[in-house]
Kinemage of the C-alpha trace (Angstrom):
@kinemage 1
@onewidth
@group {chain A} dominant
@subgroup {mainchain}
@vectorlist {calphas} color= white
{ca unk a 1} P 240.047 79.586 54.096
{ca unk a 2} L 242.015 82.584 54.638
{ca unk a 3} L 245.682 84.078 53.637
{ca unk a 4} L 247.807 85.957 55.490
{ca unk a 5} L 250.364 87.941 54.509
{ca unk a 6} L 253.376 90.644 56.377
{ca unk a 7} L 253.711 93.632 54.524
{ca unk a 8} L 255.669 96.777 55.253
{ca unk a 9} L 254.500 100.210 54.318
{ca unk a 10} L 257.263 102.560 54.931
{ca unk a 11} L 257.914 102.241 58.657
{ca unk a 12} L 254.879 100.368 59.766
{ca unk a 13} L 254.646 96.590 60.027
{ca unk a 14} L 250.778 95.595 58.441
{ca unk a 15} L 249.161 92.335 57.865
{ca unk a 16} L 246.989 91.590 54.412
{ca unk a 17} L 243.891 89.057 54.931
{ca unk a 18} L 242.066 87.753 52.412
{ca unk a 19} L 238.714 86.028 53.412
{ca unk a 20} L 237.266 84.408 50.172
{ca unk a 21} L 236.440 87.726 48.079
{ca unk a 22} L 237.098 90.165 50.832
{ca unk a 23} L 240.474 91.848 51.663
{ca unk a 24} L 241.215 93.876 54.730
{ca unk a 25} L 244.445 96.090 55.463
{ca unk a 26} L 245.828 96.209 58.807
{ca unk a 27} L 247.892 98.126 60.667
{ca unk a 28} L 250.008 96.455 64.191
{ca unk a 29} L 250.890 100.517 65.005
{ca unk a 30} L 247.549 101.206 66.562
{ca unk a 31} L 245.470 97.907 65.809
{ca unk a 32} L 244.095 100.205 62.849
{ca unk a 33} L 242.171 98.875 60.134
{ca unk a 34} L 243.697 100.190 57.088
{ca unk a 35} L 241.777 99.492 53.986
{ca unk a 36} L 238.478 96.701 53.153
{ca unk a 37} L 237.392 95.792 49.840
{ca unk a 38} L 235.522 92.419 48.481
{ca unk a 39} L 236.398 91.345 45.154
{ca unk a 40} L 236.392 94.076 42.009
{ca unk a 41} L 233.555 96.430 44.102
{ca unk a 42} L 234.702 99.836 44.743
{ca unk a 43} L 236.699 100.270 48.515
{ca unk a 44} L 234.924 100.269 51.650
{ca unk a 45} L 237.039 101.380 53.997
{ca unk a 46} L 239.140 104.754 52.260
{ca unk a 47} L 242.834 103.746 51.447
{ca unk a 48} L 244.276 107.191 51.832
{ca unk a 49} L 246.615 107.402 48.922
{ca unk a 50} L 249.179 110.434 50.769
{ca unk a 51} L 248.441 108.449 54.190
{ca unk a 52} L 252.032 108.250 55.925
{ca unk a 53} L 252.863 105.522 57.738
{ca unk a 54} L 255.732 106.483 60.161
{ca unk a 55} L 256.102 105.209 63.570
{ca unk a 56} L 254.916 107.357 66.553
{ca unk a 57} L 252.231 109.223 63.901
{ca unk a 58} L 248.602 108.586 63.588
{ca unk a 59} L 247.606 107.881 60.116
{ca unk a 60} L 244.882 109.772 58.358
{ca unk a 61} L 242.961 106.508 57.161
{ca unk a 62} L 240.794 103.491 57.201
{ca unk a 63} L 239.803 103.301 61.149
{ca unk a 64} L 241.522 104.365 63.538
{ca unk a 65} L 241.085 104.038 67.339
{ca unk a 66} L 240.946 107.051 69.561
{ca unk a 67} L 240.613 106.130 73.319
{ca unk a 68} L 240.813 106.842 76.162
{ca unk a 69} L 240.096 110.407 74.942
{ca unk a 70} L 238.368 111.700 71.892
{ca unk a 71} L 239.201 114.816 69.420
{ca unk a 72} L 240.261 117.736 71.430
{ca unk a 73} L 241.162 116.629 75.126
{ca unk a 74} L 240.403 120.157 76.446
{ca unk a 75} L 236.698 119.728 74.773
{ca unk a 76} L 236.062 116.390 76.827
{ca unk a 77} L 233.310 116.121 80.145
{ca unk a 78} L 235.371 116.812 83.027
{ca unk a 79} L 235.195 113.517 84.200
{ca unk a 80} L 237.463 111.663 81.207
{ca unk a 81} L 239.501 115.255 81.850
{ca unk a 82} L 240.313 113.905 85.739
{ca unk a 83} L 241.745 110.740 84.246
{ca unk a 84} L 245.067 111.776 82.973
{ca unk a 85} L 247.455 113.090 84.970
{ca unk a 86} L 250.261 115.246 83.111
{ca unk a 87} L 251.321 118.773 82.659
{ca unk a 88} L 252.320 117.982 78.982
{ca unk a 89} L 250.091 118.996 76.203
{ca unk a 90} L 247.852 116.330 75.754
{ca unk a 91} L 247.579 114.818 71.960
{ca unk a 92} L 244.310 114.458 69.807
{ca unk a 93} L 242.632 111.324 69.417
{ca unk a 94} L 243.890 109.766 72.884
{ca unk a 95} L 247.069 107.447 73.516
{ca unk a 96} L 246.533 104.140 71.557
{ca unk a 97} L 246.711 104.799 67.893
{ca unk a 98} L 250.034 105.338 67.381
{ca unk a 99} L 250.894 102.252 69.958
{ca unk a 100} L 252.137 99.058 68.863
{ca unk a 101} L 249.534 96.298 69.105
{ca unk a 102} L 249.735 92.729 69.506
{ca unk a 103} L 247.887 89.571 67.590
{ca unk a 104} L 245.889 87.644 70.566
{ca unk a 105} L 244.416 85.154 68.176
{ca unk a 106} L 243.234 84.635 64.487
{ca unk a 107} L 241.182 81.903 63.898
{ca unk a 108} L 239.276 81.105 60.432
{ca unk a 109} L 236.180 79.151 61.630
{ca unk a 110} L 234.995 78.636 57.561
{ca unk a 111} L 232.619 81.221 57.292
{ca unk a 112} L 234.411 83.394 58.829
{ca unk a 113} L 237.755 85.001 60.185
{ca unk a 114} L 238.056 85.831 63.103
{ca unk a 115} L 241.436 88.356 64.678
{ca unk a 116} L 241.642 89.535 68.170
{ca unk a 117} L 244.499 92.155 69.004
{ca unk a 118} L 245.374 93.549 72.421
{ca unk a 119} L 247.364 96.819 73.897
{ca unk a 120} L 250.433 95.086 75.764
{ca unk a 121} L 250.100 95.795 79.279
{ca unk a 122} L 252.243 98.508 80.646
{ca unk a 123} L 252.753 98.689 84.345
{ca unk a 124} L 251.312 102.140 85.885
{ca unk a 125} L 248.959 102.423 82.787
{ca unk a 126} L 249.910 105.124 79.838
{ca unk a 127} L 251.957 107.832 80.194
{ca unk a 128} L 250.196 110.368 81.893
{ca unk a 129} L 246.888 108.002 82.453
{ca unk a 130} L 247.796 105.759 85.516
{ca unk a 131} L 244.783 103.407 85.089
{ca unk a 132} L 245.412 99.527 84.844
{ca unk a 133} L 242.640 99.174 81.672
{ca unk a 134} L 242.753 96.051 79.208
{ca unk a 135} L 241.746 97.235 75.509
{ca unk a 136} L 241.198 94.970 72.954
{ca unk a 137} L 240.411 94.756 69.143
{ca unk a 138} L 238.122 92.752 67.532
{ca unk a 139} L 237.956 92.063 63.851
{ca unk a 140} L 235.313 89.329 62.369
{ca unk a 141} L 235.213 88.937 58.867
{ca unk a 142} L 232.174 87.574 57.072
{ca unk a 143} L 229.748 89.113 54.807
{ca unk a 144} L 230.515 92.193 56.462
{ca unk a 145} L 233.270 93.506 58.841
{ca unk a 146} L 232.687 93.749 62.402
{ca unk a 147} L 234.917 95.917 64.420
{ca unk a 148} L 234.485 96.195 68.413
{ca unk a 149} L 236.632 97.788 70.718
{ca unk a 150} L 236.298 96.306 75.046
{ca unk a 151} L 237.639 97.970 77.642
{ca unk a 152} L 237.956 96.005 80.718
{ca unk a 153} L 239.004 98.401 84.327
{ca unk a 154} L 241.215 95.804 86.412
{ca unk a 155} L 241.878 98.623 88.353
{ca unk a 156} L 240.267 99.667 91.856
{ca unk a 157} L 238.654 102.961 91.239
{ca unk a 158} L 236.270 104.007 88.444
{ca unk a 159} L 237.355 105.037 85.212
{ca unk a 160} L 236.139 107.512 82.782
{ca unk a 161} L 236.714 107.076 78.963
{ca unk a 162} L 235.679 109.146 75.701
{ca unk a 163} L 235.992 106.915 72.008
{ca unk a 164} L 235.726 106.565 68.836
{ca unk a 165} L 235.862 103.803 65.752
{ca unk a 166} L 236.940 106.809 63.424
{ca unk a 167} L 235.858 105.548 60.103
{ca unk a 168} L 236.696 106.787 56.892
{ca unk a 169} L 234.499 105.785 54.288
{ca unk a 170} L 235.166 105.258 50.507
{ca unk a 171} L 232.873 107.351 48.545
{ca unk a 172} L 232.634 108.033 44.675
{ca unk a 173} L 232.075 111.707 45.434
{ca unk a 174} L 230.860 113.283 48.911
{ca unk a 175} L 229.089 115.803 47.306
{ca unk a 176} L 226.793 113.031 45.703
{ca unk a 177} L 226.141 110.878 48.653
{ca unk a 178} L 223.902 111.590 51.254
{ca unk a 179} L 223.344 109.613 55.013
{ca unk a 180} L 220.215 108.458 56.110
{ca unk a 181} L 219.073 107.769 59.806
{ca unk a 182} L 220.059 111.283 61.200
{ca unk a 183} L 216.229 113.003 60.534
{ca unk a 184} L 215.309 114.832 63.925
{ca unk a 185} L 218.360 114.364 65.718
{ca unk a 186} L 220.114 117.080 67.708
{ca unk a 187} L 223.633 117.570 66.396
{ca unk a 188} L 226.112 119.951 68.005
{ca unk a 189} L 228.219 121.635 65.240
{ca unk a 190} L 231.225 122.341 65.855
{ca unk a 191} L 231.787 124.744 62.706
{ca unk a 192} L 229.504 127.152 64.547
{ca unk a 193} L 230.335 127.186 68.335
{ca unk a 194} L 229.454 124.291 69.405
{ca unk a 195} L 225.705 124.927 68.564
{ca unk a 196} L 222.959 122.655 69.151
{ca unk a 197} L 220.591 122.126 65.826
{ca unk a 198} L 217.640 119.741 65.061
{ca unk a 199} L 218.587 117.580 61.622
{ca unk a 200} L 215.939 118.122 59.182
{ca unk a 201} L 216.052 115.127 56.325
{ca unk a 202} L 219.197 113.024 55.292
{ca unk a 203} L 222.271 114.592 55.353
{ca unk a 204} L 224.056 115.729 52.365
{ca unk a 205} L 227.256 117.562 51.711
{ca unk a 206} L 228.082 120.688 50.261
{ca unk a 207} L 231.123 122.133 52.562
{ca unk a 208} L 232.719 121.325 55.788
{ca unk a 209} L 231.225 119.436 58.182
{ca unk a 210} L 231.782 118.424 61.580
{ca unk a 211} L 229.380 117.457 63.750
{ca unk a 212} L 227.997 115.695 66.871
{ca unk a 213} L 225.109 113.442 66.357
{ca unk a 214} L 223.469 112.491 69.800
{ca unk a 215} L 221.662 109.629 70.783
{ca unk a 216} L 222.040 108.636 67.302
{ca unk a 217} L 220.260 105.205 65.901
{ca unk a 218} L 221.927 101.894 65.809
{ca unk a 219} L 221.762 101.783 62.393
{ca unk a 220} L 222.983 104.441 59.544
{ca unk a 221} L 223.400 104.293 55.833
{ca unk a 222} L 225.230 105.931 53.363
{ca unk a 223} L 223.512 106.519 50.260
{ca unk a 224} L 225.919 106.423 47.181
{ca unk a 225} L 223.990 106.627 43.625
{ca unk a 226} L 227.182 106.472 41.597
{ca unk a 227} L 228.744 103.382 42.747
{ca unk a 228} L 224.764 102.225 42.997
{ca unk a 229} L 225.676 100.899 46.999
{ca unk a 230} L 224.523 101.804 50.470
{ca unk a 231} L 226.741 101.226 53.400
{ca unk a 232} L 224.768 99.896 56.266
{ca unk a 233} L 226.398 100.937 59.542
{ca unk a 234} L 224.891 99.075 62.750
{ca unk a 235} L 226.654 100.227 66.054
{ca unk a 236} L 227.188 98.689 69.243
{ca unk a 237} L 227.545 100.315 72.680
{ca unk a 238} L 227.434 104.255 71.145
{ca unk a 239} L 224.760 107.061 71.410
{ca unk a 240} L 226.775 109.112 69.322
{ca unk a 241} L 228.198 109.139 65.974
{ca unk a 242} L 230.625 111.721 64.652
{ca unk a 243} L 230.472 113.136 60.721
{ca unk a 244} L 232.982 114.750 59.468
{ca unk a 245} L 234.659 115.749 55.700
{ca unk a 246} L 237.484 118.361 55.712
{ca unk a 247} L 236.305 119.879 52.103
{ca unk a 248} L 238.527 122.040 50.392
{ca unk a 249} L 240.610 124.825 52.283
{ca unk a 250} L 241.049 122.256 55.334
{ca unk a 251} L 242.062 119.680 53.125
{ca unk a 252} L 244.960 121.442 51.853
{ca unk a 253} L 246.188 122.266 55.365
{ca unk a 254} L 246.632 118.507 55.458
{ca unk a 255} L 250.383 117.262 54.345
{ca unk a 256} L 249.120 113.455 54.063
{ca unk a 257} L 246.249 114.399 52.358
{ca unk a 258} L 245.468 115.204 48.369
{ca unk a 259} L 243.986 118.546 47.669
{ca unk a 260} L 241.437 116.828 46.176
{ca unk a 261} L 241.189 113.647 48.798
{ca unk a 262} L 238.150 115.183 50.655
{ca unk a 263} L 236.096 113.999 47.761
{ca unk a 264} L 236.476 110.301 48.020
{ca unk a 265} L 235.893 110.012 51.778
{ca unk a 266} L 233.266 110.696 54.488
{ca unk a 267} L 233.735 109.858 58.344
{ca unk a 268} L 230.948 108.338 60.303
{ca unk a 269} L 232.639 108.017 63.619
{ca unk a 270} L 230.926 105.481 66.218
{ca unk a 271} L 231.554 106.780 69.420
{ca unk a 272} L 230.663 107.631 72.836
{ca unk a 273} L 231.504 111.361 73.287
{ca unk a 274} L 230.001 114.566 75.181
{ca unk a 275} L 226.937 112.777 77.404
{ca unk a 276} L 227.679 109.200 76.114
{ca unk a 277} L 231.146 108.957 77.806
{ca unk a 278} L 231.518 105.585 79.526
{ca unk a 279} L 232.692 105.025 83.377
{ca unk a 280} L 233.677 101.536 83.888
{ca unk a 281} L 233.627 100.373 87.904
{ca unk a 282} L 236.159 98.115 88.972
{ca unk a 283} L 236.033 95.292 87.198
{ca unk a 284} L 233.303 96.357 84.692
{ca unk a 285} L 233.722 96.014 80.885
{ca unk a 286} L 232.150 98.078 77.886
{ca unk a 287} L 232.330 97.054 74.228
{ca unk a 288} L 232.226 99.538 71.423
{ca unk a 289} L 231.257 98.343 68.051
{ca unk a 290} L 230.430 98.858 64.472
{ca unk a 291} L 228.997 96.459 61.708
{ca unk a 292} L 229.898 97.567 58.364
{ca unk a 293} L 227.766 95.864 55.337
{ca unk a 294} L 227.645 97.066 51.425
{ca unk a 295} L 224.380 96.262 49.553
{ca unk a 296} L 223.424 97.081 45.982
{ca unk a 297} L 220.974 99.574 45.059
{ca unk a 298} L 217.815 98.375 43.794
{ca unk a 299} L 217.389 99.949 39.861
C-alpha cells in the first residue's frame, strides 16, 4: 500500500508518496519529480538543498520537464524553431515546467503505484505555441521509477517538438563516478563550439561538462564506488542523452545552488534533441521515457 501526503515548500504545492521502502517528491508546478530515495540508501534523484520553489520559476532539481523546446531555443533545428510564434524572448527549457499540472489518476495496484498527471488544456495552445498538443506524465513506482512523458497532436497540421527528462542524479562525489555506455559515440560539446568528438572509454569528470550524446544506447549506468551502487538508466523513445555538471566557477553563478552543490549531482538528460527531434502528424503520439534502477556493487 501506499501514503500520500500534501506538503508545501515555500510557494509550491508537492505531494510525498511512499511505496513500501521507496519515497518520491513531487512537484504539481511542472509535474516535476522532486526527490526519490528507498529506505536508508543514499538519494537517487538529487534533492537540491538551495533549490527555490517559487511559482512561475523552474527549479534547479530532481527532473524536470523541458518541452516543447529544449536548452537554448535559438540552438534548436529549424523545424521545432517554426512552431512558436512570438516576438518575445523565448525562455530555456520550453513552456511546461513552471506550469501547474494536474493529478489524472493514482492507482496502487500492490506491487506497484501507479500516478498519471496531465497539462490542463488551454484553448489556442501556449502562449506563443498555438498547437492543440495533450502532454502527459507518467510515474510508476516499483523496484525502480519509471518516468515517461506522451505527447499526443489533436491538432491538424504536423508538429515539431525538442525534450528532455532533465535528470539530476545523486552522486557521492562527481569527480569519483564515472558513466558507462557512451564508448564510441559522437558527442557534440558544447564547451568547445559545438564540436563533434568520438567518446573514447567511460566518461569521467574532472571539469565542466556539457555535452550531446547522439544516438546514444538504451541503456546507461552510472558507476559510483563510494556509495558501492550503479544507476541503471534504460530510455524509451530518445537517441540522445544530455550530460551535464556545472563544476565550480558556473556553480557559483547559480543563486539556488551551493558553491559546492556541483559535487553531489550529475545530469543524464533523456532526450530527443538536434537530429532526434520528434514531428508528430495529426493525430500521432510519441512517448519519452526513462527507467531508473539502483543495484549494489558486487565486492
Amino acid at each position: 500500500m501506499h501514503h500520500i501526503e500534501s506538503v508545501t515548500l515555500d510557494e509550491l504545492e508537492c505531494w510525498h508518496f511512499q511505496h513500501g521502502q521507496a519515497q518520491l517528491l513531487i512537484a504539481k508546478q511542472g509535474a516535476q519529480v522532486l526527490s526519490y530515495q528507498i529506505g536508508d540508501e543514499p538519494p537517487i534523484i538529487w534533492l537540491n538543498e538551495k533549490a527555490q520553489y517559487k511559482a512561475g520559476k523552474g527549479i534547479r532539481t530532481g527532473v524536470p520537464v523541458c518541452w516543447p523546446w529544449f536548452g537554448n531555443f535559438e540552438r534548436n533545428p529549424q523545424s521545432v524553431k517554426a512552431m512558436r510564434q512570438s516576438d518575445e524572448p523565448a525562455t530555456a527549457h520550453g513552456l511546461v515546467r513552471t506550469r501547474e499540472w494536474e493529478v489524472l489518476e493514482i492507482d496502487d495496484a500492490g506491487e506497484a503505484l501507479h500516478i498519471e498527471l496531465g497539462l490542463p488544456h488551454i484553448e489556442g495552445g501556449l502562449p506563443g505555441w498555438p498547437h492543440d498538443v495533450a502532454l502527459t506524465l507518467s510515474i510508476r513506482l516499483d523496484t525502480q521509477l519509471h518516468i515517461s512523458l506522451t505527447s499526443h497532436n489533436r491538432s491538424d497540421i504536423p508538429v515539431s517538438i525538442s525534450q528532455a527528462l532533465h535528470s539530476y542524479f545523486a552522486v557521492s562525489d562527481v569527480r569519483k563516478v564515472h558513466v558507462e555506455g557512451l564508448d564510441a559515440l559522437t558527442y557534440i560539446d558544447t564547451l568547445q563550439d559545438w564540436k563533434r568528438i568520438r567518446q573514447n572509454g567511460d566518461l569521467t569528470f574532472s571539469g565542466e561538462t556539457d555535452r550531446i550524446y547522439l544516438d546514444a544506447p538504451q541503456q546507461l549506468s552510472i558507476v559510483d564506488p563510494d556509495w558501492h551502487r550503479s544507476l541503471h538508466l534504460t530510455s524509451r523513445g530518445s537517441r540522445t542523452a544530455v550530460i551535464w555538471n556545472p563544476w565550480i566557477e558556473r556553480a557559483r553563478q547559480f543563486d539556488d545552488m551551493a558553491d559546492d552543490g556541483w559535487q553531489r549531482m550529475l545530469c543524464i538528460e533523456t532526450a530527443n534533441v538536434m537530429d532526434d527531434v520528434i514531428t508528430l502528424e495529426p493525430g500521432a503520439s510519441h512517448t519519452l521515457g526513462v527507467s531508473i534502477a539502483s543495484k549494489r556493487l558486487k565486492p
